[in-house]
TIROMAR-936837 format. One line per field, with one value per residue (C-alpha): x, y, z; residue number from 1; residue in one letter. Coordinates in Angstrom, 2 decimals. Each point is the difference from the previous one (the first is absolute). Layout:
N
u = X/... .
v = Y/... .
w = Z/... .
num = NUM/... .
residuo = A/... .
END
This chain:
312
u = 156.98/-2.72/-3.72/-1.82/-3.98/-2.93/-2.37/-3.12/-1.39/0.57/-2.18/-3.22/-0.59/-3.89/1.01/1.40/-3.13/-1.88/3.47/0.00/-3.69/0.73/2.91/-2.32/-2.70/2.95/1.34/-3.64/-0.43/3.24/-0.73/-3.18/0.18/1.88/-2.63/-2.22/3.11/0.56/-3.71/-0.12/2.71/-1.78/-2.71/2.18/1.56/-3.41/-1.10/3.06/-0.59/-3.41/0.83/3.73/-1.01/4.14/1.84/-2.25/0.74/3.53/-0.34/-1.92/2.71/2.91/-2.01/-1.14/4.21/1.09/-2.60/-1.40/-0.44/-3.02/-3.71/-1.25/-2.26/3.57/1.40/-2.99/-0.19/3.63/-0.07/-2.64/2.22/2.79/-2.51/-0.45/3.44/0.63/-2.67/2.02/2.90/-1.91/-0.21/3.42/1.14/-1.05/0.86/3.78/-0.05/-2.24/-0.07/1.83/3.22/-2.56/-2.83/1.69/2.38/-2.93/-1.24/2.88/2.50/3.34/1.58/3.91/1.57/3.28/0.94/0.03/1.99/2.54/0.27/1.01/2.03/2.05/0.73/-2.05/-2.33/-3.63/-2.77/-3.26/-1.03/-3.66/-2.92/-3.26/-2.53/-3.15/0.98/3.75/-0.39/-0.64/2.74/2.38/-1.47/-0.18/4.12/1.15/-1.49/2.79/2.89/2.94/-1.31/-0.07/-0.34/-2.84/-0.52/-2.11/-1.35/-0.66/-3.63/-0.87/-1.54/2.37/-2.51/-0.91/3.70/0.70/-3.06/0.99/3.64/-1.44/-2.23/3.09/2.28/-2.27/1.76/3.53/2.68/0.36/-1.61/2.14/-1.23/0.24/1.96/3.05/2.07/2.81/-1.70/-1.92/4.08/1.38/-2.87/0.70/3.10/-0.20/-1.53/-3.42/-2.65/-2.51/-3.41/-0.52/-2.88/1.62/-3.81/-0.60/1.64/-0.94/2.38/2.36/3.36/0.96/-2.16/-0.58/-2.52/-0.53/-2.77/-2.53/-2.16/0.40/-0.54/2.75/0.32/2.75/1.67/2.81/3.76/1.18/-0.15/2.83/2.32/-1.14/0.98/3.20/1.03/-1.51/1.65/-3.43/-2.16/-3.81/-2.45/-3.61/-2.70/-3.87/-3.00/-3.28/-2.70/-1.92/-3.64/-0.66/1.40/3.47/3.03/3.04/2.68/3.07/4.03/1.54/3.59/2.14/-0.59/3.29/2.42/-1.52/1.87/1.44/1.33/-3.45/-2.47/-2.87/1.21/-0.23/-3.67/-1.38/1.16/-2.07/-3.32/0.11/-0.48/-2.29/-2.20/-0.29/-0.82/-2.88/-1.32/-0.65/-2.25/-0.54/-2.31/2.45/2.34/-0.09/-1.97/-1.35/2.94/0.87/2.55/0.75/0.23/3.38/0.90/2.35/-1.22/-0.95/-1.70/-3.92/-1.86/-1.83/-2.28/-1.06/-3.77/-0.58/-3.65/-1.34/1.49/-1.67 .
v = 95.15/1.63/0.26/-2.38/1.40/-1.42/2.37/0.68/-1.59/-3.20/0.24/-1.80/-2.13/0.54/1.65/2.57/0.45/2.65/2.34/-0.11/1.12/2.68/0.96/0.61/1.71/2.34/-0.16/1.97/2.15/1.19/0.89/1.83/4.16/0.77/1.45/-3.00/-2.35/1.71/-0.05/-3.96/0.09/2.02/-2.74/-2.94/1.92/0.77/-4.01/-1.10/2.44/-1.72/-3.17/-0.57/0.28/-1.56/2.46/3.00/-1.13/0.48/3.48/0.99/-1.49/1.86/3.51/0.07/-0.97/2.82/2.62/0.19/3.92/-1.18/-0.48/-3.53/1.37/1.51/-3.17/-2.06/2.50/-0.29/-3.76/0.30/2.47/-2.16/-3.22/2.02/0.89/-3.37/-0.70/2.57/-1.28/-3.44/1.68/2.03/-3.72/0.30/3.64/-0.98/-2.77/0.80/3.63/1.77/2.66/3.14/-1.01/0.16/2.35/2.29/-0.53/0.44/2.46/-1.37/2.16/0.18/-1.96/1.94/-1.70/-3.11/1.86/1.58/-3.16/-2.11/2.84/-0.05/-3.40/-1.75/-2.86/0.87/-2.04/1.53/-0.34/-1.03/-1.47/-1.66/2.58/-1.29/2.45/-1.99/-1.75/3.35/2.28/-2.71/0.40/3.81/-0.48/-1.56/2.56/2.37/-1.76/-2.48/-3.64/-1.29/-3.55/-0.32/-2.81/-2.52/-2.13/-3.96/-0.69/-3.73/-0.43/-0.43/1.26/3.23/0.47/0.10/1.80/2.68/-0.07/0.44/2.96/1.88/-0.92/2.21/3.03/-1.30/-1.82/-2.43/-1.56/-0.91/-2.58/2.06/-3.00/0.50/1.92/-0.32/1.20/2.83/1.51/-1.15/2.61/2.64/-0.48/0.50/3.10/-0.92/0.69/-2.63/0.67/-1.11/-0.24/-0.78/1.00/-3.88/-2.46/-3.62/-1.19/0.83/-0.39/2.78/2.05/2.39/1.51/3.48/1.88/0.83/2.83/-0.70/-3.65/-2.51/-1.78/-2.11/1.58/-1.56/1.92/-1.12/3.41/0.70/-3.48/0.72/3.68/-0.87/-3.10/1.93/3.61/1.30/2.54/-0.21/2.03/-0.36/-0.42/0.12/0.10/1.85/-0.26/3.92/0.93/0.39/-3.50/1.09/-1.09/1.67/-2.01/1.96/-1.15/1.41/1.06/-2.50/-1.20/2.15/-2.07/-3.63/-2.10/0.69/-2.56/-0.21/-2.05/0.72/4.19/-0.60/-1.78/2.62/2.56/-2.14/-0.32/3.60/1.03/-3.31/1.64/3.86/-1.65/-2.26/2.62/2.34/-3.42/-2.44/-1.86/-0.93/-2.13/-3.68/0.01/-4.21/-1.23/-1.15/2.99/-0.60/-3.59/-2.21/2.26/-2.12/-1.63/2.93/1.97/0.45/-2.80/3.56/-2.58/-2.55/1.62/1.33/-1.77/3.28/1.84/-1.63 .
w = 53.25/-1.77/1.56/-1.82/0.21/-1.63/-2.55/2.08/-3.00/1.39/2.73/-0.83/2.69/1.45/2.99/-2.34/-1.94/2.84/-0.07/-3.87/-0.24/2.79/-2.47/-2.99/2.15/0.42/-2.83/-1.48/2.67/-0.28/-3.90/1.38/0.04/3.62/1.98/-0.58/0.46/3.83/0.29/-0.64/3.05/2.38/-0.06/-0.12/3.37/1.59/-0.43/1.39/2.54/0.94/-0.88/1.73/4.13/0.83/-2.17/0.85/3.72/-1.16/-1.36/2.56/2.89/-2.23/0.04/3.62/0.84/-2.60/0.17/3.84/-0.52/-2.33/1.15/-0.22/-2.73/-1.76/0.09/-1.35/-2.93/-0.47/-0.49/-2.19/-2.25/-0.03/-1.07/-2.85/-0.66/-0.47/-2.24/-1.80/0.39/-1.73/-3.26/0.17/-0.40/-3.10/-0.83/1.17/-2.59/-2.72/-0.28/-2.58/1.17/-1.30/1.77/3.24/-0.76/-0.38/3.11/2.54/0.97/1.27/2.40/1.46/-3.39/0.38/3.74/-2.33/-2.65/2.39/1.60/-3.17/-0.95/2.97/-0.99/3.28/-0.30/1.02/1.94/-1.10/3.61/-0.61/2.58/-0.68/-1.01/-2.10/-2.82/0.17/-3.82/-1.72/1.41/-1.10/-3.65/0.12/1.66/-3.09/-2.34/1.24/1.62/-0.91/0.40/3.15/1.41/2.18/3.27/0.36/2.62/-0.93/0.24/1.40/-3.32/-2.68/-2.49/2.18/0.45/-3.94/-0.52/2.13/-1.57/-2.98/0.63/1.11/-2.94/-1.64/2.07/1.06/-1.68/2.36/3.21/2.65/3.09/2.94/2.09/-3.76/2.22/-2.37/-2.86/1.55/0.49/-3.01/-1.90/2.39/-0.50/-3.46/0.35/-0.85/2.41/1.87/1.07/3.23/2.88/3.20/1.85/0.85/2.03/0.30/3.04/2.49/-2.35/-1.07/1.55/3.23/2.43/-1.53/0.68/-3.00/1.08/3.25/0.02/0.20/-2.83/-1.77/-2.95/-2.09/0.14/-3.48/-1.32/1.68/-0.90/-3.65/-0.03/1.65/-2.26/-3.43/0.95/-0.32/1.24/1.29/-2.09/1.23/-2.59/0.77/-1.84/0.47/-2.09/0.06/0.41/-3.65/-0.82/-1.23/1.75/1.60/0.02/2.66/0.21/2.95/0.92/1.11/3.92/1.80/0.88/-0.76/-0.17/3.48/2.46/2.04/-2.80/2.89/-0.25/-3.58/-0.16/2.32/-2.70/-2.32/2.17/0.67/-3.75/-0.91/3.46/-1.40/-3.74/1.52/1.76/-3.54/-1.01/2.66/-1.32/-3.28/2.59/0.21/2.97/-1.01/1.35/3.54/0.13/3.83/0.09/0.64/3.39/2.37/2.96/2.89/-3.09/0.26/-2.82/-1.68/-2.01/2.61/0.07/-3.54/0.66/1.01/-2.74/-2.55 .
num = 1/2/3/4/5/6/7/8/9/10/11/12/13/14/15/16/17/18/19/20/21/22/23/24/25/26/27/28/29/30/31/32/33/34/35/36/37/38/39/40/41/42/43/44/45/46/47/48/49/50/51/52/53/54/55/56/57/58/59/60/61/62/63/64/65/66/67/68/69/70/71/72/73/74/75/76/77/78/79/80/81/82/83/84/85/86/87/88/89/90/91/92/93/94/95/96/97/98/99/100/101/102/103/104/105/106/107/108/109/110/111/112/113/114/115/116/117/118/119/120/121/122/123/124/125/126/127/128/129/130/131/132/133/134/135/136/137/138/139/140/141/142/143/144/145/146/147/148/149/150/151/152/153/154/155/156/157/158/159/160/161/162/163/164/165/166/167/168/169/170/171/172/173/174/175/176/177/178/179/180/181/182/183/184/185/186/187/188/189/190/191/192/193/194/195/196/197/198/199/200/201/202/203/204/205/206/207/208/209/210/211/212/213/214/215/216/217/218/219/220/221/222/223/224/225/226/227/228/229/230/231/232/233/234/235/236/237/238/239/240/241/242/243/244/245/246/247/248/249/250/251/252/253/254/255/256/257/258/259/260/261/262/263/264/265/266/267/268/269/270/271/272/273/274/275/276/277/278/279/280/281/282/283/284/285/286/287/288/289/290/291/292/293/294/295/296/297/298/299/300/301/302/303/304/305/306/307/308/309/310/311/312 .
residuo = X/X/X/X/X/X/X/X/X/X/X/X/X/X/X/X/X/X/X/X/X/X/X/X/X/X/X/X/X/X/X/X/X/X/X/X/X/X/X/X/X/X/X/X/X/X/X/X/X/X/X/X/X/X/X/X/X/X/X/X/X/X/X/X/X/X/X/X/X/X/X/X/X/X/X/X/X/X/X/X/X/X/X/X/X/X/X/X/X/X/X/X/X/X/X/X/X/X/X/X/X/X/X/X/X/X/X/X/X/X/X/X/X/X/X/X/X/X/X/X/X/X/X/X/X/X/X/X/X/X/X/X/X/X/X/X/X/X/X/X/X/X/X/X/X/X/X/X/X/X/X/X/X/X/X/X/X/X/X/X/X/X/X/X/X/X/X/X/X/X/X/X/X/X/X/X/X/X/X/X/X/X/X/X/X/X/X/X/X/X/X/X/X/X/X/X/X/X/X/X/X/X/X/X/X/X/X/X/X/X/X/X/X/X/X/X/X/X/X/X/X/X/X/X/X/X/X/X/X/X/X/X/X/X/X/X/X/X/X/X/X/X/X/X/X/X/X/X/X/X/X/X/X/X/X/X/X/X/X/X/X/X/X/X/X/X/X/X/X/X/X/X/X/X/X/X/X/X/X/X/X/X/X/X/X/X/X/X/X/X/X/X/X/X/X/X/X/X/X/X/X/X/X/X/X/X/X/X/X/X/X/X .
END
């Protein structure tokens, strides 16, 4: 049965009315020159910064687990970077949806295009093996510039409006959005040869998912990378963002991860971590450090945000 999905237009109700004046905030900011666009950003990052004590506790928690090499002052000054990336990442939102192919073109350099070539040409299905960086809505744009379409995943939102929102922001890059729980459809497109962009980085509970460490740190991470390479005949081609001093971005597809799938999903994972680790560390402060990245850990784990009071 076909999806049956309601035009965002429909969403009037007042509760709506704060996202839809956010959205045409954006909307002109987005039309504004780009320097001044990412300047706009910084600021919206450095007032959240002051402003949100609970998720700054949060970055802060995440750096001090990830980064203990770092100074306290190191660490403080790298959460305040990454408040701003985010503020960034506010008005990429906008540049993923609204800007035009030459605009961004122009700004970004995508690097490693012939692993996806040689891939598609060797007749495999490829997952665009992504994670959550803030720059994460642009490199999908700057992606589809130069590749075959691909289907990108999604993760349902509580909010159905949010949700289709969100959907619709990426329809602007992929040519279809697939739930992350559609296991069946996820292999039918790899299957069919055409590639998926997905960002295995998060896990929300224990199914599906193991104790691997992340810099370190245990931390639950998802093993579907390996059921959907298996069941799609596909191969695992890491894709991360960065966006560069001077404002432009780099956008970098790397080989295939050896010998994934293999019959050990965790083996396989680690392979993953390992190459998400050495990206982060060429831009840390670009990484989704705003979520609870080491939450969910089985019973016998430590609770790593039980105090985040005095982080805040």
């Amino acid at each position: 049965m076909a999806e049956v999905r309601k035009p965002l237009s429909s969403y009037r109700s007042i509760k709506t009315w704060p996202i839809w004046i956010g959205m045409g905030l954006l909307r002109m900011i987005s039309a504004l020159p780009f320097g001044l666009a990412m300047a706009i950003g910084r600021v919206i990052g450095r007032l959240a910064y002051w402003t949100g004590g609970s998720r700054r506790a949060i970055v802060r928690r995440n750096i001090e687990l990830c980064f203990p090499e770092l100074s306290p002052q190191e660490r403080d000054e790298l959460a305040y970077e990454h408040f701003k990336a985010l503020g960034m990442a506010v008005i990429e939102m906008g540049l993923g949806r609204w800007a035009s192919d030459e605009s961004l073109a122009a700004r970004t350099r995508l690097v490693g295009l012939e692993h996806l070539q040689q891939a598609l040409a060797d007749g495999h299905g490829v997952i665009l093996l992504a994670a959550h960086f803030t720059t994460l809505e642009v490199s999908g744009r700057v992606l589809a510039l130069h590749s075959p379409p691909f289907d990108g995943v999604y993760r349902k939102n509580r909010s159905e409006f949010i949700t289709e929102l969100q959907r619709t922001g990426r329809e602007r890059t992929v040519a279809d959005t697939i739930e992350k729980r559609d296991l069946k459809k996820l292999v039918r497109r790899l299957r069919e040869k055409r590639p998926v962009w997905y960002a295995p980085d998060q896990s929300n509970n224990l199914k599906g998912s193991e104790v691997i460490d992340f810099f370190g740190v245990p931390c639950m991470h998802t093993t579907a990378t390996t059921t959907l390479a298996r069941l799609g005949q596909a191969v695992a081609i890491p894709f991360f963002p960065r966006r560069l001093a001077d404002g432009r971005y780099e956008m970098t597809l790397l080989p295939p991860l050896k010998n994934v799938p293999s019959d050990d999903p965790v083996a396989d994972t680690r392979a993953y971590i390992e190459v998400l680790e050495a990206h982060i560390r060429t831009c840390p402060e670009q990484y989704f450090w705003i979520h609870r990245k080491f939450k969910d850990l089985p019973e016998g784990y430590p609770d790593y945000y039980s105090d985040l009071d005095a982080r805040k």
